[in-house]
N, C-alpha and C positions, 0 to 999 in steps of 0.2 A: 564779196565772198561770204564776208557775216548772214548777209541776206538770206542770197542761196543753203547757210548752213542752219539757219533760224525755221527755215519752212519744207524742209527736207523730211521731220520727221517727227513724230508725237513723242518727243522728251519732254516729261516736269518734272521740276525741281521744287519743294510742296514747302513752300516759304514766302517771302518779296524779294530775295534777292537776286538780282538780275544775272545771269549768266549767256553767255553769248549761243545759241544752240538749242533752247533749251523756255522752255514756257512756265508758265510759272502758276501754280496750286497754292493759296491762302489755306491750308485746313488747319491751324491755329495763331495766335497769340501772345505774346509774350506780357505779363503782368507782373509790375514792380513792385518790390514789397517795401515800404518805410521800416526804415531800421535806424533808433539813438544807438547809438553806439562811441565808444572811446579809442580810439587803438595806439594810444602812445605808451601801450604795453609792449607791442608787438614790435618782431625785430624784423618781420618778412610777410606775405601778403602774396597767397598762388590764385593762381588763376586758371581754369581749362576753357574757358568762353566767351567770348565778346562780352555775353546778356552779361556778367558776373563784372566785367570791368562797368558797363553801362549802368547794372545794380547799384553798385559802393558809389560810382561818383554822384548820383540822386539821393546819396544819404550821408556824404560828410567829403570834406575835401583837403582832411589831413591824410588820406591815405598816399594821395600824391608824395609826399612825404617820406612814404617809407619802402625798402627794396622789393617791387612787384618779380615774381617767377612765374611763366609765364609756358604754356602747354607746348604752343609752337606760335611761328613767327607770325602768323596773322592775329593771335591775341594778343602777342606784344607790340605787334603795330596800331591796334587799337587803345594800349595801356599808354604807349607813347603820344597819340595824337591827341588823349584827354589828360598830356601834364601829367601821367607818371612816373615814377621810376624806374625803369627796367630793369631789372639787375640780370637776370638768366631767361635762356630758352631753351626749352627741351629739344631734343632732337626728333624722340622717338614716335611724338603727336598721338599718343594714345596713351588713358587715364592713369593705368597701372603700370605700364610701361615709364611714363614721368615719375610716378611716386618713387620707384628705382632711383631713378636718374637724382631727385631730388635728396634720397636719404644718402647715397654715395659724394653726393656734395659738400654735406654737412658734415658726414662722417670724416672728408679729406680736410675741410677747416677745420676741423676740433683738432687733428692730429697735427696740424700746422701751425696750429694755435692762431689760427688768423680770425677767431673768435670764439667768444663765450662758449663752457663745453653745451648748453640746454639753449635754443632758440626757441624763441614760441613765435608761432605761426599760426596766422588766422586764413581757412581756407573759404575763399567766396564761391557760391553757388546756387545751383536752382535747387526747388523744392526736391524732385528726385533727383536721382544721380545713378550709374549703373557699373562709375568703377569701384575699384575699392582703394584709393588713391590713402585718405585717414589710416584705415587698416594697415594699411603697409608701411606708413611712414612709423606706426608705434612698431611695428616688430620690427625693422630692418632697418631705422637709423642709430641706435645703439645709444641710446638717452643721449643724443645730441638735437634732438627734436622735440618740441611740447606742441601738438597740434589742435586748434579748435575749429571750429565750423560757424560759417553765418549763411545764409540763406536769404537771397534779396531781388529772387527771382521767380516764379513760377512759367511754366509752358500750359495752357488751356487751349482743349480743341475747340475747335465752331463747327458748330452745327448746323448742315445744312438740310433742308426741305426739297423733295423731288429733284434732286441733284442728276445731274445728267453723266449718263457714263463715260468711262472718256472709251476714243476709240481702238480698236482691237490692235494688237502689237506694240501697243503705249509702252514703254521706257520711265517706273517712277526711281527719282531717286530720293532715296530715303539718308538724311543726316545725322540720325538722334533715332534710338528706341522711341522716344515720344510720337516721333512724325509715324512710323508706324501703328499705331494706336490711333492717332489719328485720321488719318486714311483709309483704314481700315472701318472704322467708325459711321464714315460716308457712303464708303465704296464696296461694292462687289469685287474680290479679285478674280477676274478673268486668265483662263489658262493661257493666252496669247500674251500678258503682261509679261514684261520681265522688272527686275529690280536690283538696281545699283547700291548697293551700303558703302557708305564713306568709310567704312572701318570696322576691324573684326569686333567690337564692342555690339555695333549695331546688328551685325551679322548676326550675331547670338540670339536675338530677342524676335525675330520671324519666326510665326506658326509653322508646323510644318510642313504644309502644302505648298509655301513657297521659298523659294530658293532662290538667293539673293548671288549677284555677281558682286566680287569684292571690289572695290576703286584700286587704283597702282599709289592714290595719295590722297590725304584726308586733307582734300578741299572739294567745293561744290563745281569747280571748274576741271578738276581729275576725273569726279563721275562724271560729265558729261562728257568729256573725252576718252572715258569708257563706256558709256553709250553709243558714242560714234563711232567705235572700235568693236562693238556686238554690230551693230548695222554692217558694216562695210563687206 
């Protein structure tokens, strides 16, 4: 059955990660940034991405140590499988939707007193970013929150030479604002394409001549299973 659904039809997914249905586009990179850093200041440690757990553990291995929150449950099964801590998962799986979720946490511990009324929180990340997760936790957790930022990621396209088009009716699905940019970088979009966005975050950041279909869930195996739900 995988077979049959692997050669059915011109789906990529513009990364290495394998998805069943679905072919796969390299048009960038992920590059690690060295970071000294100390963090036996810090009472908590968020996460919205794989690269962001992958980040800190290449740059110091007391973070394991301290309580990770985590975007949704494939970051925190990543946080767990490198010897983290997990403490929470968001439900909501989108940036500013967690920052919510996260200052209403904090705010119900303080009033519980199930901890110090000021947490400081160190947020891990790539070089851009397109929620406003910081922003939101200083106005809306009610000085139960001190939050900072590190950066121990960056996303770079590759660029390709006489690159071949893909063909007509192709299915890209896009994960990240960045892979847009990328893509876009190489590729001619063609009016027969269509395009899948993992999440209204990404949806936002397409030019306007194209017009993304939303996923039903922010994973790379939801879009392709809403790709195979435009075809059928």
């Amino acid at each position: 059955m995988a077979s049959q659904i692997q050669t059915k039809k011109n789906i990529y997914v513009l990364g290495d990660k394998q998805v069943v249905g679905a072919k796969n586009l390299q048009i960038f990179k992920i590059s690690f940034i060295e970071q000294n850093l100390l963090l036996n200041d810090y009472d908590g440690i968020i996460f919205t991405s794989k690269n962001a757990v992958l980040g800190i553990n290449k740059c110091n291995d007391s973070w394991k140590n301290i309580p990770a929150y985590a975007i949704a449950q494939r970051t925190g099964d990543v946080i767990n499988k490198t010897g983290g801590n997990l403490k929470f998962v968001g439900t909501k799986k989108h940036g500013d939707d967690f920052a919510h979720e996260l200052a209403e946490l904090f705010q119900n511990r303080a009033k519980n007193h199930e901890s110090k009324k000021i947490q400081k929180l160190l947020y891990i990340r790539g070089k851009e970013v397109v929620s406003n997760l910081v922003s939101i936790l200083k106005t809306n957790s009610k000085d139960t929150i001190d939050c900072h930022e590190l950066v121990v990621y960056e996303t770079i396209c590759n660029d390709y030479e006489n690159i071949e088009p893909l063909p007509k009716g192709s299915i890209i699905i896009f994960s990240a604002p960045s892979t847009i940019k990328c893509f876009l970088n190489n590729n001619l979009w063609d009016d027969s394409f269509k395009a899948i966005a993992i999440g209204n975050t990404t949806a936002k950041y397409f030019p306007p001549h194209i017009k993304p279909i939303l996923s039903d869930d922010v994973s790379l195996e939801a879009c392709v299973a809403k790709a195979l739900e435009v075809l059928a």
